[in-house]
N, C-alpha and C positions, 0 to 999 in steps of 0.2 A: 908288531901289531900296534897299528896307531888307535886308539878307544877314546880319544878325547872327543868330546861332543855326544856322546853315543850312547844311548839308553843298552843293560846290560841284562838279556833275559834270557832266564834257567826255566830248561824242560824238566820238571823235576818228575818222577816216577817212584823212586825211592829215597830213603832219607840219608843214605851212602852220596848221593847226587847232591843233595841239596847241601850234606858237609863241607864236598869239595869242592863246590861253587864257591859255598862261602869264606871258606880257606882260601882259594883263591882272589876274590876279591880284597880280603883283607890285605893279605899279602901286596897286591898290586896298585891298594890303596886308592880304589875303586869308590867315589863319594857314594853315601846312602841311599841319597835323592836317584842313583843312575840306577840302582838294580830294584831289576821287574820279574816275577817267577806268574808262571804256570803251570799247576802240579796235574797228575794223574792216578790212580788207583784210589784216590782219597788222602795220598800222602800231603802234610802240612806243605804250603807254601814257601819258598825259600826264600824270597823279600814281597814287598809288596803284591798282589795279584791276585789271584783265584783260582779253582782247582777244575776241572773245564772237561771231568769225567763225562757228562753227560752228551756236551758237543761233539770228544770225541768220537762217542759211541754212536752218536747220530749219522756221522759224516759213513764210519764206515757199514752203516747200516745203507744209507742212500745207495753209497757205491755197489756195495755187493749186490743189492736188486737193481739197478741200475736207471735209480731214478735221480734223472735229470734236476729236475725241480724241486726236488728236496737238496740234493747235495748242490746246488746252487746256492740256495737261500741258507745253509748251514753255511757254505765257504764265506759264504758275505757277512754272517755272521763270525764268524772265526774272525775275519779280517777285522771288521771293528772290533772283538772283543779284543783284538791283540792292541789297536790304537788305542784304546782305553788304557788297558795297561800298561803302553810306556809310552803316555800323554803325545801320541802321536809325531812322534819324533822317532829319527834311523835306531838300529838296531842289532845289535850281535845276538843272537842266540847260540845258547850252550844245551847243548842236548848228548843221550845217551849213545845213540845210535840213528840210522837215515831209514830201517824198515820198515815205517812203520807211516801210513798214510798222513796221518796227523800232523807228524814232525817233517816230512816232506812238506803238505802245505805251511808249513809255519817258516821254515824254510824260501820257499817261495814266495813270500808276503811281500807286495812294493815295497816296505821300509826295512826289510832286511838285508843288512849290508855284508852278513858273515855269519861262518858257524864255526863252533867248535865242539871238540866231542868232549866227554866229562867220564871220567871211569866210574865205572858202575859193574861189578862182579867178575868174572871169570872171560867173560864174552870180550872184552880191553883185550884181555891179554894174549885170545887167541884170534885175534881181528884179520888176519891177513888170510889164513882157514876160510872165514866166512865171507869172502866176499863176491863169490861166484855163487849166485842164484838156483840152484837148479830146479827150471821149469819143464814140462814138457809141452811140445807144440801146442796142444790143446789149450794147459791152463795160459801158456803167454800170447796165444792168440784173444785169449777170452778175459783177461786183462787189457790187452791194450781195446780191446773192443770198449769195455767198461769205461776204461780212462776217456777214449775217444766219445763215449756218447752221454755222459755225466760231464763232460767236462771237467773233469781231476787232473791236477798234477801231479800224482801220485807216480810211479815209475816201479810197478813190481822187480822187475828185475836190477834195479839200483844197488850198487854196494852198498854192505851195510857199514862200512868205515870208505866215503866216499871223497877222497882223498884228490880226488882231480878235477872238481868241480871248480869254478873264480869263487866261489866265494869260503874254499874250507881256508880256516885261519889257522888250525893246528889241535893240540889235546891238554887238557888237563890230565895229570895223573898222581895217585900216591905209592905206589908199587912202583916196584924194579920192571918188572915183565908187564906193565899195561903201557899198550901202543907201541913194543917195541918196533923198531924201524918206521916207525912214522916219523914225519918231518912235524918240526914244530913243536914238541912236547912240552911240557913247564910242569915239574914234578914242584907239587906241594906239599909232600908228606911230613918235613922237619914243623911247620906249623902245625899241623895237625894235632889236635885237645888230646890229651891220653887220661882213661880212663883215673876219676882218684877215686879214692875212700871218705864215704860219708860219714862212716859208725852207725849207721844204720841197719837194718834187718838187712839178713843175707838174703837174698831169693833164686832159684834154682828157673833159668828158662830154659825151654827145651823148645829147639826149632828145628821142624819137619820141612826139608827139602824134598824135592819133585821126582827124586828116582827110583821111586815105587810107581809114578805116576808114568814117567816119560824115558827110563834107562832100564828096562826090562827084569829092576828088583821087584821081588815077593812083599807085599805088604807083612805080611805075616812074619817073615824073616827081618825085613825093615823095622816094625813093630818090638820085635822079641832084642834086637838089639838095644834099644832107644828104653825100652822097660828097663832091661838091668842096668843103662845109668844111672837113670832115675833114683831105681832102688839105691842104689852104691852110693846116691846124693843125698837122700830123703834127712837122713837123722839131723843134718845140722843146716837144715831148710828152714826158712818160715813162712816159706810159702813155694807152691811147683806150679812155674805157669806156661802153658803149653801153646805153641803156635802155628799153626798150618799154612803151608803156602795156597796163596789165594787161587791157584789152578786145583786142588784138589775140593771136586765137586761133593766128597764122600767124606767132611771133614768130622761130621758130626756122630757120625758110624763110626768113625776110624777114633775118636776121643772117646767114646764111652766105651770101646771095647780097652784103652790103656787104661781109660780110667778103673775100669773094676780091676783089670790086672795090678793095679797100684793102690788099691783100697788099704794097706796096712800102711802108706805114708800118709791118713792123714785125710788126703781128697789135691787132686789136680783143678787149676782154672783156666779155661778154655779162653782165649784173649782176641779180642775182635781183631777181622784182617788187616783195620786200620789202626792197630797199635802198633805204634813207633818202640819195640825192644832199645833200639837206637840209643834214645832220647830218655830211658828210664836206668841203664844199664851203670853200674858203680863198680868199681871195683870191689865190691865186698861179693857181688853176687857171683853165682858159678853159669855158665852156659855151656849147655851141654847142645852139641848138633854133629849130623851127619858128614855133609862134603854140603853144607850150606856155605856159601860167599859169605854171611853175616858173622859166620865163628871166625872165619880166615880174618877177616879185619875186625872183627872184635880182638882177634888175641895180638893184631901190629899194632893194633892201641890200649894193648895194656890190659888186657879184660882176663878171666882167670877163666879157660876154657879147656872143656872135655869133648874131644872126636871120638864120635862111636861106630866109625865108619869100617875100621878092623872088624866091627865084631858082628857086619853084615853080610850076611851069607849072598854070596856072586857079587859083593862087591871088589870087584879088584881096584886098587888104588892105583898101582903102578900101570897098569893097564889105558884104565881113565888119564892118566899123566900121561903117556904116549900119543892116548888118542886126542889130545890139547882140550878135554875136557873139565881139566883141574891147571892149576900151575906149576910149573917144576920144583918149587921151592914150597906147597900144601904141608907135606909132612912135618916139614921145620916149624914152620910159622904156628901150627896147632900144635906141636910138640908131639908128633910120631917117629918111632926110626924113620930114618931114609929112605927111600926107596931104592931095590935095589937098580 
C-alpha cells in the first residue's frame, strides 16, 4: 500500500476503532498533519475532525422517505464536510464495516482513493458469515427504488467486508481470528498500550451487552446474573459504575430496578452512553461484563476482568461459539473453561 501524499481518515464509531487506527498509524509512522477522523455515536474523534452524528442521521433520514432534495443537499454537504477535514486532498479511509449508508457515501467521495477495514468487536472475525445480504424481493426492490430516486450510492445489498471492490486496500487487526482469510491484513496488536496500574481507587464497571435485547435472553435472568457479580465485587469497590448498550431504549427502567437490588453496596452510577470505559479503565479496576466485545479486549490488554455470562440462564456459550457469534478462543481470553 503506497500512503505517500495521502490524507489518512478514521470512521471511528467506537473507541476500540479509534485505538487501532492509532496503533496503526504510529506503527506505520504515519506524519500527524496526515491523519483526519470522523467519529459517530458521539464517540471522541481519533485525529483531527469532527463527530458528524447529526449528518449521518440526516442522510438516512432523507433516504428512508425518499427525499430527493434533502439527501441531495446532505450528500453535498457530507462531501465538503469531508474536504474540510482532510484540507481537500485524496484520501484513504478506514472504516468499520461497508453497511452502513454513511460509510458507503464516504467511500464514494471523488477524493477517495481506498478503504480499509479496522476491527471493531466480534463482527472482524466472523466477516465471511456476514456477507450475503439477505433481502427479500420486496425490500431489494424498494431499495434500489430509494437509491434510484434520492440519488444515493448506497447499495443495500453490498457486502459488509467488501473485499472486491478497486478500491479495498486490506484490514487492520489486533486478534488472531479478525479478518481471517482476508487478503491484506496488518495485525497491530504487539503495539497495542496494555493496561497499567495508577494506585489509584479501584472501580468496579459493569457493562450490559444487547442479548437481553436482540439474542432471545430474559432480562430478568440477564439482570440476576450481572447483580450477583456485582455483589461478589462490591466490598473492595469505590465506586460501581454501570453501562448500557446504546440500543437498549429501557435503560433507565432496567438501572433502577439493579439499582435497588444492589442497595446494600453502597449505591450504582448510571454512566452516559458517551462514556468512553476505554479511556478511564486501569488496571487496579475490575470489569465485570457478559459476552461484551469490550471485556474480551479489555482482558487481551491487561484489564482484570469478570464474565458473567455462565451464570445466564439460556446463555449457551459453546453454542454462540458455533453459531460465529462469539470467537473460538472467548473462554480463554476472559478466563472460562474451554469450551467443550
Amino acid at each position: 500500500m503506497n500512503r505517500t501524499g495521502l490524507q489518512h481518515l478514521c470512521l471511528t464509531q467506537s473507541p476500540l476503532i479509534t485505538l487501532v487506527f492509532q496503533t496503526a498509524m504510529k506503527h506505520l509512522e504515519i506524519p500527524a498533519g496526515s491523519l483526519k477522523s470522523i467519529s459517530r455515536r458521539s464517540v471522541k474523534p481519533a485525529a483531527a475532525g469532527m463527530c458528524l452524528d447529526d449528518l449521518s442521521a440526516a442522510l438516512e433520514a432523507h433516504y428512508k422517505k425518499a427525499d430527493r432534495r434533502g439527501y441531495l443537499a446532505s450528500r453535498a454537504e457530507l462531501v465538503q464536510k469531508v474536504r474540510e477535514i482532510t484540507d481537500g486532498e485524496k484520501f484513504l479511509a478506514y472504516l468499520p464495516h461497508l453497511q452502513r449508508l454513511f460509510y458507503q457515501e464516504i467511500v464514494a467521495h471523488p477524493d477517495c482513493e481506498g478503504y480499509l477495514f479496522v476491527e471493531e468487536g466480534f463482527t472482524s472475525m466472523d466477516w465471511q458469515a456476514r456477507q450475503a445480504v439477505d433481502m427479500n424481493a420486496g425490500k431489494r426492490a424498494l431499495s434500489a427504488l430509494r437509491a434510484w430516486w434520492t440519488g444515493s450510492r448506497f447499495d443495500a445489498q453490498r457486502a459488509m467486508f467488501d473485499i472486491a471492490d478497486r478500491k479495498f486496500r486490506g484490514a487492520i487487526s489486533i486478534s488472531p481470528q479478525a479478518f481471517s482469510g482476508m487478503t491484506g491484513v496488518v495485525n497491530v496488536a504487539p503495539w497495542i498500550p496494555r493496561y497499567h496500574s495508577t494506585g489509584g481507587p479501584k472501580n468496579v464497571y459493569v457493562i450490559l451487552d444487547t442479548s437481553y435485547l436482540h439474542r432471545g435472553i430474559r432480562w430478568e435472568d440477564y439482570e440476576k446474573a450481572a447483580v450477583v457479580a456485582i455483589l461478589t465485587e462490591a466490598a473492595e469497590a469505590a465506586s460501581i459504575r454501570v453501562k448500557f448498550h446504546f440500543a437498549d431504549t429501557q435503560a433507565s427502567a432496567h438501572f433502577e430496578s439493579m439499582r435497588q437490588k444492589c442497595a446494600a453496596t453502597g449505591g450504582l452510577t448510571l454512566l452516559e452512553s458517551d462514556f468512553s470505559v476505554e479511556d478511564h479503565l486501569t488496571a487496579d479496576d475490575r470489569l465485570l461484563f457478559g459476552v461484551s466485545s469490550l471485556g474480551y479486549y479489555a482482558a487481551i490488554f491487561g484489564g482484570r476482568v469478570k464474565c458473567f455470562a455462565p451464570e445466564v440462564a439460556g446463555l449457551d456459550l459453546p453454542a454462540w461459539i458455533r453459531r460465529g457469534l462469539l470467537p473460538r478462543d472467548f473462554p480463554e481470553v476472559v478466563g472460562l473453561p474451554p469450551s467443550p
